[in-house]
The first five atom37 places (N, CA, C, CB, O) and aatype in JSON, in Angstrom:
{
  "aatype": [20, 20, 20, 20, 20, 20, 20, 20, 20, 20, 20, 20, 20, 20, 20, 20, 20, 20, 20, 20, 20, 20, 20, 20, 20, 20, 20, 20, 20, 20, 20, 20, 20, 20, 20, 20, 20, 20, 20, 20, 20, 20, 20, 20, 20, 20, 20, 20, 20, 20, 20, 20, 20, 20, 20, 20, 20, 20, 20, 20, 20, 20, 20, 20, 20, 20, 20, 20, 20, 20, 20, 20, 20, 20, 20, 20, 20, 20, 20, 20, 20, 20, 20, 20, 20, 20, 20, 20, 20, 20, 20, 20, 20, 20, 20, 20, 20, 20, 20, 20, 20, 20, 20, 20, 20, 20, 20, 20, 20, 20, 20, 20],
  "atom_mask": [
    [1, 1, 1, 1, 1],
    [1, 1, 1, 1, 1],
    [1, 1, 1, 1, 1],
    [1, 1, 1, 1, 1],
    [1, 1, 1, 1, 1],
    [1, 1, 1, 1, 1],
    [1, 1, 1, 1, 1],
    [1, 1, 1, 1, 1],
    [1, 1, 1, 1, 1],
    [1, 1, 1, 1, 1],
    [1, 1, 1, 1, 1],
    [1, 1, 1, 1, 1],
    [1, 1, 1, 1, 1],
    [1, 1, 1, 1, 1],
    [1, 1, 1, 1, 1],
    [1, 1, 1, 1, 1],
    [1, 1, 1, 1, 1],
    [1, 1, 1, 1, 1],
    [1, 1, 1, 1, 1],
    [1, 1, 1, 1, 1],
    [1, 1, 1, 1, 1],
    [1, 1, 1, 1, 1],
    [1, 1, 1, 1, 1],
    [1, 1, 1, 1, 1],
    [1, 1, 1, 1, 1],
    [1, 1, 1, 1, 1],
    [1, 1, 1, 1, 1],
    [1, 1, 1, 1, 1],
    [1, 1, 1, 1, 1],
    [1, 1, 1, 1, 1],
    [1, 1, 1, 1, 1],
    [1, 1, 1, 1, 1],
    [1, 1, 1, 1, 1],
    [1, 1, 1, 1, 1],
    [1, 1, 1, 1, 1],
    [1, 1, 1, 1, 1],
    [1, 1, 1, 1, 1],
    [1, 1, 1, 1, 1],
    [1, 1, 1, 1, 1],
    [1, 1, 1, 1, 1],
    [1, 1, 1, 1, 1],
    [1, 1, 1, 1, 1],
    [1, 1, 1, 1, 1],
    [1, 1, 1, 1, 1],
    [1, 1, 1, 1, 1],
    [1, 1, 1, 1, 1],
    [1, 1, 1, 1, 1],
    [1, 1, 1, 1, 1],
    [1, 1, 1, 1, 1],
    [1, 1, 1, 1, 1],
    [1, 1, 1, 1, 1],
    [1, 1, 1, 1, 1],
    [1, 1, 1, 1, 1],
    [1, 1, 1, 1, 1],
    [1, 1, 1, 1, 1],
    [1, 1, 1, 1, 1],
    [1, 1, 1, 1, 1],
    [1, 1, 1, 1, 1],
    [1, 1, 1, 1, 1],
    [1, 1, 1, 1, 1],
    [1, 1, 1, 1, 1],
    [1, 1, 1, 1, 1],
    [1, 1, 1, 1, 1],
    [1, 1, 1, 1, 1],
    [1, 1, 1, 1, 1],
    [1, 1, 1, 1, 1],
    [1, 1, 1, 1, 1],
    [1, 1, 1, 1, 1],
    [1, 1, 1, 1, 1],
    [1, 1, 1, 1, 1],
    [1, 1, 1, 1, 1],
    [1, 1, 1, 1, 1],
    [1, 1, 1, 1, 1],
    [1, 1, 1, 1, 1],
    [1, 1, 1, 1, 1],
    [1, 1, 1, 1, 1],
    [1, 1, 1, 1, 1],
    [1, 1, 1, 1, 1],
    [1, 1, 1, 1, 1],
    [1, 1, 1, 1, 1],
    [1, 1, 1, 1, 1],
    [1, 1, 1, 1, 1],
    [1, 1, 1, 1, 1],
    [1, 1, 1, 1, 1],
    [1, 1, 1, 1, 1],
    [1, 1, 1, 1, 1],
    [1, 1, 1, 1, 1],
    [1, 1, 1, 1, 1],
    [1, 1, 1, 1, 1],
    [1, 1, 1, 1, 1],
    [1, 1, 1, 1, 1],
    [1, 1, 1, 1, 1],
    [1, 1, 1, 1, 1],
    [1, 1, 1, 1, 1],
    [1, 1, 1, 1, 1],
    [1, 1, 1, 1, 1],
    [1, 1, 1, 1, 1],
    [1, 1, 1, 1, 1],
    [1, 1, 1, 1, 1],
    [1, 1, 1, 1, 1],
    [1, 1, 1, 1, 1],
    [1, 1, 1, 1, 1],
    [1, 1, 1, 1, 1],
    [1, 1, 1, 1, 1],
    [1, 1, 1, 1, 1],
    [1, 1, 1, 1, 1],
    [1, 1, 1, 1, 1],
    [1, 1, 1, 1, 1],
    [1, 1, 1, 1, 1],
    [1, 1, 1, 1, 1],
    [1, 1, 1, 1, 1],
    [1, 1, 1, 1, 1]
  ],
  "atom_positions": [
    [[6.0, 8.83, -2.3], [5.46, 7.5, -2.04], [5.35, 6.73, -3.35], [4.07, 7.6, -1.34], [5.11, 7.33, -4.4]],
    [[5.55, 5.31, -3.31], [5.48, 4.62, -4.31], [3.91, 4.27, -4.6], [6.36, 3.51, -4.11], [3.04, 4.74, -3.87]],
    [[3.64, 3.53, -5.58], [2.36, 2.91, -5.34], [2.64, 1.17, -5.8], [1.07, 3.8, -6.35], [3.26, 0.68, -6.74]],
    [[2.19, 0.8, -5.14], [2.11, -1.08, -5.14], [0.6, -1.83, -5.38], [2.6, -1.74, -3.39], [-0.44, -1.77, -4.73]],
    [[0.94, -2.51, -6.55], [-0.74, -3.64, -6.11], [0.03, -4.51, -5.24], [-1.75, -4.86, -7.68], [1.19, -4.4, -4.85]],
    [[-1.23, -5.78, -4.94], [-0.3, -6.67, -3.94], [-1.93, -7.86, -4.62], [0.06, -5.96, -1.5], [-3.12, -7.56, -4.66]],
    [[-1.31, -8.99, -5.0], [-2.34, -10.03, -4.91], [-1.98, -10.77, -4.13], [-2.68, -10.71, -5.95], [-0.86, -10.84, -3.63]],
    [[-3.26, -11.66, -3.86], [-3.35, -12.23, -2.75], [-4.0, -13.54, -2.73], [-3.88, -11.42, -1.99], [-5.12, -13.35, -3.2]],
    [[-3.85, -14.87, -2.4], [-4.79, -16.0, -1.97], [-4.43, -16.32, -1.1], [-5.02, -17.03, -2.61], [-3.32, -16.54, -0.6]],
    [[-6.04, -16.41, -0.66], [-5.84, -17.4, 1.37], [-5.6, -18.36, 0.96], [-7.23, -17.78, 2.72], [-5.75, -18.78, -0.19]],
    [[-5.04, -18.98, 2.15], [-5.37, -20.61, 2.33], [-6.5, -21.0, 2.61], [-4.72, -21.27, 3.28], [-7.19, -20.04, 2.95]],
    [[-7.17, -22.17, 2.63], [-8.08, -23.22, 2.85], [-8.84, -22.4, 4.12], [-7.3, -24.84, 3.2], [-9.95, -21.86, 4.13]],
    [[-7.35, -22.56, 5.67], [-7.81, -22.35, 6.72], [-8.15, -20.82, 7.06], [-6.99, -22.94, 7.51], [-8.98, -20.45, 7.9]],
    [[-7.46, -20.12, 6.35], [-8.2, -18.15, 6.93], [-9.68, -18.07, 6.05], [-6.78, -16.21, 6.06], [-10.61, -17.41, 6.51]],
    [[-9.79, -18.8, 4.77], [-11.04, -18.4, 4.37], [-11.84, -19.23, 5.11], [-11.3, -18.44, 2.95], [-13.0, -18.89, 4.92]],
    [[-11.73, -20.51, 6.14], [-12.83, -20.83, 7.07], [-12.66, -19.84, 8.42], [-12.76, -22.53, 7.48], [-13.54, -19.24, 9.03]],
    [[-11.58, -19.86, 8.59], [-12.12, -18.26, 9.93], [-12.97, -16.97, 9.23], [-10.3, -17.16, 10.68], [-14.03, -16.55, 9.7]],
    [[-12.31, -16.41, 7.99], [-13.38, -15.81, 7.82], [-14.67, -15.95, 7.79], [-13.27, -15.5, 7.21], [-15.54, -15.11, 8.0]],
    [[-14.8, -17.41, 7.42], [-16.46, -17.19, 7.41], [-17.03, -17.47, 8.81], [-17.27, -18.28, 6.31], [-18.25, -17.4, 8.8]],
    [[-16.65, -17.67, 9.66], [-16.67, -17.36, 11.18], [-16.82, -16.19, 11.52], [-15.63, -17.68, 11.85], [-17.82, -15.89, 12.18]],
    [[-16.11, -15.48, 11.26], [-16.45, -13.83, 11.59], [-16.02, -12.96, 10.57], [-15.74, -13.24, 12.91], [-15.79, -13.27, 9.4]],
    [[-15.89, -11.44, 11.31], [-16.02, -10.75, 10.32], [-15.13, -10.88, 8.89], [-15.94, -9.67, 10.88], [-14.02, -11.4, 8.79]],
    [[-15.67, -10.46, 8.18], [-14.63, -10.59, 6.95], [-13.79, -9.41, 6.34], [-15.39, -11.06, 5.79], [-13.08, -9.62, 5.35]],
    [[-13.85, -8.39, 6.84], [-13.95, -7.29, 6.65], [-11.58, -6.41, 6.9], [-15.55, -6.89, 7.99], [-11.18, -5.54, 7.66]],
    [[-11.03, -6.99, 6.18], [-9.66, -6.79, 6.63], [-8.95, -5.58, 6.3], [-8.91, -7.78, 6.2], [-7.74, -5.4, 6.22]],
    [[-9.93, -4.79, 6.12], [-9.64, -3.33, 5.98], [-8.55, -2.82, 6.95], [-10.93, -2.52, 6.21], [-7.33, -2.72, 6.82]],
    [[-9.3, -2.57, 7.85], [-8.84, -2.46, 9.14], [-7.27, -2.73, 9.14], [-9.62, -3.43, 10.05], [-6.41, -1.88, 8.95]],
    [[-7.07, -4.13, 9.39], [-6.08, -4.69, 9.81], [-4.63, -4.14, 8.71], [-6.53, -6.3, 9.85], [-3.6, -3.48, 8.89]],
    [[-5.27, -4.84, 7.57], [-4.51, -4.06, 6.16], [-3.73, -2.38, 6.64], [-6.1, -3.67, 4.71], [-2.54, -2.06, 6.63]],
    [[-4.61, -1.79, 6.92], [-4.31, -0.3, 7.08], [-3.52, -0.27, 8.04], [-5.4, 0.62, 7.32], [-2.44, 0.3, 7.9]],
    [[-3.96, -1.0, 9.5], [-2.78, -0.72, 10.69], [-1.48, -1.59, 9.95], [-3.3, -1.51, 12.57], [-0.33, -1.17, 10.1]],
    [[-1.63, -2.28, 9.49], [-0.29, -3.27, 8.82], [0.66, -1.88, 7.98], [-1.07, -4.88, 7.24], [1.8, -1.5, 8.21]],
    [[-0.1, -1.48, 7.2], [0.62, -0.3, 6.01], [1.32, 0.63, 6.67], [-0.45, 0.63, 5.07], [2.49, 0.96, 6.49]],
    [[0.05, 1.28, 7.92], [0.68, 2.36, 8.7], [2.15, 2.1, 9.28], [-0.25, 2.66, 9.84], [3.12, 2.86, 9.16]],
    [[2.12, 0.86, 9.95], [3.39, 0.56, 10.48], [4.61, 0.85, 9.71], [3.41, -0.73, 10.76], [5.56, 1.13, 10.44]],
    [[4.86, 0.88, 8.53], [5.62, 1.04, 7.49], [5.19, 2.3, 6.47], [5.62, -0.27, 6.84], [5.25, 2.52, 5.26]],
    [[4.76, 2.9, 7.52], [4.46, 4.48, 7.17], [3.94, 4.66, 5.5], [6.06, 5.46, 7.44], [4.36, 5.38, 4.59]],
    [[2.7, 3.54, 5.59], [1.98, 3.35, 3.89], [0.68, 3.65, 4.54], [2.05, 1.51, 2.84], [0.32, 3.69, 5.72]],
    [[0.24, 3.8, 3.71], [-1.48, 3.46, 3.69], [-2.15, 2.89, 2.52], [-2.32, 4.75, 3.89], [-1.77, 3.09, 1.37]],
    [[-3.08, 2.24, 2.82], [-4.35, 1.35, 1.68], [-5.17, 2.74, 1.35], [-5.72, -0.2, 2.65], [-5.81, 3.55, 2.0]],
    [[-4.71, 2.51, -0.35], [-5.94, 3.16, -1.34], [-7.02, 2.16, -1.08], [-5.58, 3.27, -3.17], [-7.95, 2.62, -0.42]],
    [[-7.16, 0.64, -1.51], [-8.25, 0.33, -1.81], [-8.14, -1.04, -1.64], [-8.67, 0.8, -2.96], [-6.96, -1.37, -1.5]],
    [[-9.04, -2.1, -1.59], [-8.95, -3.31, -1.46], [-10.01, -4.24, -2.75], [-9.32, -3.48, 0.11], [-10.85, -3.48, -3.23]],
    [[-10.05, -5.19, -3.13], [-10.78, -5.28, -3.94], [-10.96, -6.96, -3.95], [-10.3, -4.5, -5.09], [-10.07, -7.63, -3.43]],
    [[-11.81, -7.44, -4.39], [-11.88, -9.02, -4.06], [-12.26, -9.47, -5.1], [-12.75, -9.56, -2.99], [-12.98, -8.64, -5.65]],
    [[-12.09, -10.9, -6.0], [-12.11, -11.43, -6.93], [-12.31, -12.83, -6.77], [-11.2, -11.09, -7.5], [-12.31, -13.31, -5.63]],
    [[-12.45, -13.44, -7.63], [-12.79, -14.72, -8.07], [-11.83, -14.82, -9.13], [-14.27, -14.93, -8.5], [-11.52, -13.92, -9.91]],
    [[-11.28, -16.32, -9.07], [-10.07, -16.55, -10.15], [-8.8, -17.27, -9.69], [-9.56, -15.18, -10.68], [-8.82, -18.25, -8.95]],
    [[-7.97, -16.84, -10.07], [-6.31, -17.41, -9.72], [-6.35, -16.46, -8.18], [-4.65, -16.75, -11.25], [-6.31, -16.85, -7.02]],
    [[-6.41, -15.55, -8.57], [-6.23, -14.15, -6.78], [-7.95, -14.52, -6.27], [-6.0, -11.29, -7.42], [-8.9, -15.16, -6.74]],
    [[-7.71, -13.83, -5.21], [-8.78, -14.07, -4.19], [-9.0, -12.18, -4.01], [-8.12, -15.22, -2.5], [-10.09, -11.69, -3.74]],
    [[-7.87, -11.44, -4.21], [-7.84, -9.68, -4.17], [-7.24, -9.15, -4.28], [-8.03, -8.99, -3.48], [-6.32, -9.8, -4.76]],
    [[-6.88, -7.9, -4.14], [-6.18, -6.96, -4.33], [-6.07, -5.74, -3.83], [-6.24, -6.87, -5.15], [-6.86, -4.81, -3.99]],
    [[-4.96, -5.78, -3.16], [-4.56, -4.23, -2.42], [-4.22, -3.49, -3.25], [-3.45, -4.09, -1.42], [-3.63, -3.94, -4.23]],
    [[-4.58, -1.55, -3.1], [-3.19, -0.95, -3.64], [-2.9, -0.33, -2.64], [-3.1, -0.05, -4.89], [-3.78, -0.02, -1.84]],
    [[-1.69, -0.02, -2.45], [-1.11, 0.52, -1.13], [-0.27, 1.88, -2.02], [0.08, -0.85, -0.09], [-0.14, 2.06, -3.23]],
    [[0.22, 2.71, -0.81], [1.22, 3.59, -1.32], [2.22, 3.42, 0.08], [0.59, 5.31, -1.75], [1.98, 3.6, 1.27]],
    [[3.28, 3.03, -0.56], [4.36, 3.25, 0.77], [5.65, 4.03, 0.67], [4.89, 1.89, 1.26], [5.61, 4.85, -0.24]],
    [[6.75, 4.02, 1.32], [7.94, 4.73, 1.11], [9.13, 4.15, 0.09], [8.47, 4.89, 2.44], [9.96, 4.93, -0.37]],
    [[9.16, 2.54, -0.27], [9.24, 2.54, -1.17], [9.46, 0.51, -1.34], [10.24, 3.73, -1.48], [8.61, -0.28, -0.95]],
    [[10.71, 0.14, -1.96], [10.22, -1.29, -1.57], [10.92, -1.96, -0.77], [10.08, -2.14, -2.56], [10.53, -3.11, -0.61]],
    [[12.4, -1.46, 0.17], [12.12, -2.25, 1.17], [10.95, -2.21, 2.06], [13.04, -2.18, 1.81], [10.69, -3.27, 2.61]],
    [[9.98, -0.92, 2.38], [8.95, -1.22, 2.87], [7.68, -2.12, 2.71], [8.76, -0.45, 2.91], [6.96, -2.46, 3.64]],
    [[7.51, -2.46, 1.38], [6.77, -3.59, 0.45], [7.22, -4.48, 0.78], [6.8, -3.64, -0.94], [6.45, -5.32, 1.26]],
    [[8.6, -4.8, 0.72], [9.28, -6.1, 1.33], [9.22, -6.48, 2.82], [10.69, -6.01, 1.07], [9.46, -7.63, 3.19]],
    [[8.94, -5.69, 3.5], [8.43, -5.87, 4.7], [7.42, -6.2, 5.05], [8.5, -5.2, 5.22], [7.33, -7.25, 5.68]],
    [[6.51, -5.58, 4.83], [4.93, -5.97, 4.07], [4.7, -7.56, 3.94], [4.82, -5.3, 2.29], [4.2, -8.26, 4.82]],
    [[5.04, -7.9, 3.01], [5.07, -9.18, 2.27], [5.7, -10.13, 3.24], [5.87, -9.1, 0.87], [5.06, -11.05, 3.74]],
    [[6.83, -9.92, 3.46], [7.47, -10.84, 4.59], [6.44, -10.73, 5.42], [8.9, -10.44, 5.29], [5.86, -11.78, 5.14]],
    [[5.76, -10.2, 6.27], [5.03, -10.0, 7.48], [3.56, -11.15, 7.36], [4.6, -8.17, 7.58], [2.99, -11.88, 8.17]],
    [[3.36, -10.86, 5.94], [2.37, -11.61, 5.68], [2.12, -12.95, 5.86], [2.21, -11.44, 4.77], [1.3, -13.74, 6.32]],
    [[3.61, -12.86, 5.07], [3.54, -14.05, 3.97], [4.29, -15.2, 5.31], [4.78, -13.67, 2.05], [4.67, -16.36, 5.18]],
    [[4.29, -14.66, 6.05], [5.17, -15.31, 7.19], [3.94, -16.2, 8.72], [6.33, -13.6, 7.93], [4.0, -16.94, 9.7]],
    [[2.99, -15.4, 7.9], [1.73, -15.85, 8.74], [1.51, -17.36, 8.37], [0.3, -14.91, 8.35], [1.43, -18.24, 9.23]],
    [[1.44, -17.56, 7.21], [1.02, -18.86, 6.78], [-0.79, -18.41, 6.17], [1.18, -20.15, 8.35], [-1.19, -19.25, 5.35]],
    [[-1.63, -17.49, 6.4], [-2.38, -16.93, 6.08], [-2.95, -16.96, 4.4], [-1.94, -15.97, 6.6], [-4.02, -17.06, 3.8]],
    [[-1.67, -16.83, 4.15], [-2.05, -16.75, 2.62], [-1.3, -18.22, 1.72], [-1.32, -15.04, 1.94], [-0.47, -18.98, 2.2]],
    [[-1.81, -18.27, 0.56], [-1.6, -19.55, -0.26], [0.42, -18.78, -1.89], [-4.14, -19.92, -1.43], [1.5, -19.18, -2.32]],
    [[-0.76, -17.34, -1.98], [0.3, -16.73, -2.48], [-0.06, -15.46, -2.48], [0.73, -17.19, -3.67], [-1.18, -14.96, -2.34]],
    [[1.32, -14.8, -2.72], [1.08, -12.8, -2.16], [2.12, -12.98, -3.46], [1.84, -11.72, 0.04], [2.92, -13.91, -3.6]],
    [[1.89, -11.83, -4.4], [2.57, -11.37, -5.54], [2.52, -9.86, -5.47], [1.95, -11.93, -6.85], [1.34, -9.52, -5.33]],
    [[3.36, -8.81, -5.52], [3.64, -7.31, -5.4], [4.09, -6.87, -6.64], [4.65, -6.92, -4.34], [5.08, -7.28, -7.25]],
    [[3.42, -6.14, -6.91], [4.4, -5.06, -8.24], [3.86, -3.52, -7.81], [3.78, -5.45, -10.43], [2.9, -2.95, -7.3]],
    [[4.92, -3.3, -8.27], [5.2, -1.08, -8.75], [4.24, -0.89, -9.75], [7.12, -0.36, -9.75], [4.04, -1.59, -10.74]],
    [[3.69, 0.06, -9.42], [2.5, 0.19, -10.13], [2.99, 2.0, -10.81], [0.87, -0.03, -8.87], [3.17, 2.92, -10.01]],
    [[3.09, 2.14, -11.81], [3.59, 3.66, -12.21], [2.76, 3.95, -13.11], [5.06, 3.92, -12.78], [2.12, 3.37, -13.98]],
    [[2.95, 5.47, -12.52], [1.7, 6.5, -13.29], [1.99, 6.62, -14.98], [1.79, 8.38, -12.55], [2.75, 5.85, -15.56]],
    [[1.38, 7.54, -15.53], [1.54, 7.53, -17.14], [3.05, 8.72, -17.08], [-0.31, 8.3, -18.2], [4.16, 8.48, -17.56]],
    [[2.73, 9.63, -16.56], [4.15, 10.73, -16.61], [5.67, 9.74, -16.31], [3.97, 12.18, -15.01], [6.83, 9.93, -16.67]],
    [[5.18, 8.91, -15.66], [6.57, 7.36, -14.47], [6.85, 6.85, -15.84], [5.63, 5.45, -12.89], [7.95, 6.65, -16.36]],
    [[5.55, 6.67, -16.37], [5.68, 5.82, -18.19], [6.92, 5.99, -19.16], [4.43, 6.49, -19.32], [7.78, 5.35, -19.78]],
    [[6.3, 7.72, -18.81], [6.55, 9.03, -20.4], [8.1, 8.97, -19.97], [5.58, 11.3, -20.34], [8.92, 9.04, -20.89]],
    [[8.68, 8.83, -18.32], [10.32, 9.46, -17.92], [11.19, 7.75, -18.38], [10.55, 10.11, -15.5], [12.24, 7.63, -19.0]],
    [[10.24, 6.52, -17.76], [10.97, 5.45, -18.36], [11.33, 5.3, -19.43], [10.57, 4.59, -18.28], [12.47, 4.87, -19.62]],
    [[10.52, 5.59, -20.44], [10.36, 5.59, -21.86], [11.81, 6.23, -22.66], [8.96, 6.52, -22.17], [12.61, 5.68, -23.42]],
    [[11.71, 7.8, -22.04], [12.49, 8.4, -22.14], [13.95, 7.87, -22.06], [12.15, 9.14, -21.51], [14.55, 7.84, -23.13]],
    [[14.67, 7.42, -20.87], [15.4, 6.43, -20.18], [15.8, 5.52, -21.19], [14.65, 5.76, -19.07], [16.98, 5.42, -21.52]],
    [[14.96, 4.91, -21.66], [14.89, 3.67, -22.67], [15.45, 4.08, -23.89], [13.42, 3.14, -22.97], [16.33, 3.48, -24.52]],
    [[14.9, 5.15, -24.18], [15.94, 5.45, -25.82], [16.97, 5.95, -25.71], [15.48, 6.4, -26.93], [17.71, 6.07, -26.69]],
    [[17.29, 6.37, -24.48], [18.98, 6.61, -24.23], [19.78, 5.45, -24.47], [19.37, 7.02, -22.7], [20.64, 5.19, -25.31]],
    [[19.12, 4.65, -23.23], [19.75, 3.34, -23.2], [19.98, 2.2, -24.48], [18.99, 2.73, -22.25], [20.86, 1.34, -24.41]],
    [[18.99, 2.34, -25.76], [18.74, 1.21, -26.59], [20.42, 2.2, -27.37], [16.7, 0.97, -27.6], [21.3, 1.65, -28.03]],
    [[20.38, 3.27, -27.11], [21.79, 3.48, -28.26], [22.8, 3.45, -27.69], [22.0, 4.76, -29.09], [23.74, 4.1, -28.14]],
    [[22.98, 2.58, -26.29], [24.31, 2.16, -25.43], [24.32, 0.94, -25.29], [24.48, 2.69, -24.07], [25.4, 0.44, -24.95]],
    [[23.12, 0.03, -25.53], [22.92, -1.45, -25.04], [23.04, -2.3, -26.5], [21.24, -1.69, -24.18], [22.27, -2.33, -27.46]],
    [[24.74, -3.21, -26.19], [24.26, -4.18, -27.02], [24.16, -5.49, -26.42], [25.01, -4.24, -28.14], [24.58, -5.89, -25.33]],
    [[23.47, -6.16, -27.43], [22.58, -7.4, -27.23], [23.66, -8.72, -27.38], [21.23, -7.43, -28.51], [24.46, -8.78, -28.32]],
    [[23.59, -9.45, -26.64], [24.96, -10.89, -26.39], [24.67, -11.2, -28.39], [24.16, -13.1, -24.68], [23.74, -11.35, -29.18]],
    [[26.25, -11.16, -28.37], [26.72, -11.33, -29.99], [26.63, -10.5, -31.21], [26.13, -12.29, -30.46], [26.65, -10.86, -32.39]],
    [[26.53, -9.21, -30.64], [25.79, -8.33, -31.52], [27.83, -7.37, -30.78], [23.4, -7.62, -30.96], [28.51, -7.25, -29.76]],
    [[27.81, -6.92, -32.57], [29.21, -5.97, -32.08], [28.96, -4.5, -32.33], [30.7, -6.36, -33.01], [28.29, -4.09, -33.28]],
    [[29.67, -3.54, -31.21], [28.92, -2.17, -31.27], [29.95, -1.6, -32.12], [28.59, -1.29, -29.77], [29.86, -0.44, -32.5]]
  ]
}
């Protein structure tokens, strides 16, 4: 499973339904993930540019991309932003990756 944050702002009109009822989108979040065979670590709410933050773990990112489309298709939200979220070992193997690559990669105008 991958792991994903996901930010998030409502619009105008879901943060007045929420305050109508419950506020609580745990729930919904989770049956949303399950469908795409993910589940919610955690949810988290803020003040600022985002309004919160999911982290999810799913199968990988066309499933995120599904996700997001689903959402973002509601009209619900103002903006949804996703990134890959990788562990420190995900770090240590990119890293790795990277110094292979810097002694194969040259840079526009640069002669190897």
């Amino acid at each position: 499973m991958a792991k994903f944050v996901i930010f998030f702002s409502y619009s105008n009109e879901t943060w007045a339904r929420m305050i109508g009822g419950p506020g609580d989108r745990s729930a919904a979040v989770r049956q949303l993930l399950a469908s795409v065979d993910g589940s919610l670590e955690s949810i988290y709410w803020m003040l600022g540019t985002h309004d919160g933050i999911a982290i999810a773990d799913v199968p990988g990112s066309v499933s995120i991309a599904a996700v997001s489309i689903a959402i973002t298709s509601t009209g619900a939200f103002k903006h949804v932003e996703t990134h890959e979220l990788l562990t420190q070992e995900q770090l240590g193997q990119a890293l790795q990756h990277a110094r292979a690559a810097t002694q194969t990669y040259q840079p526009p105008g640069q002669q190897g």
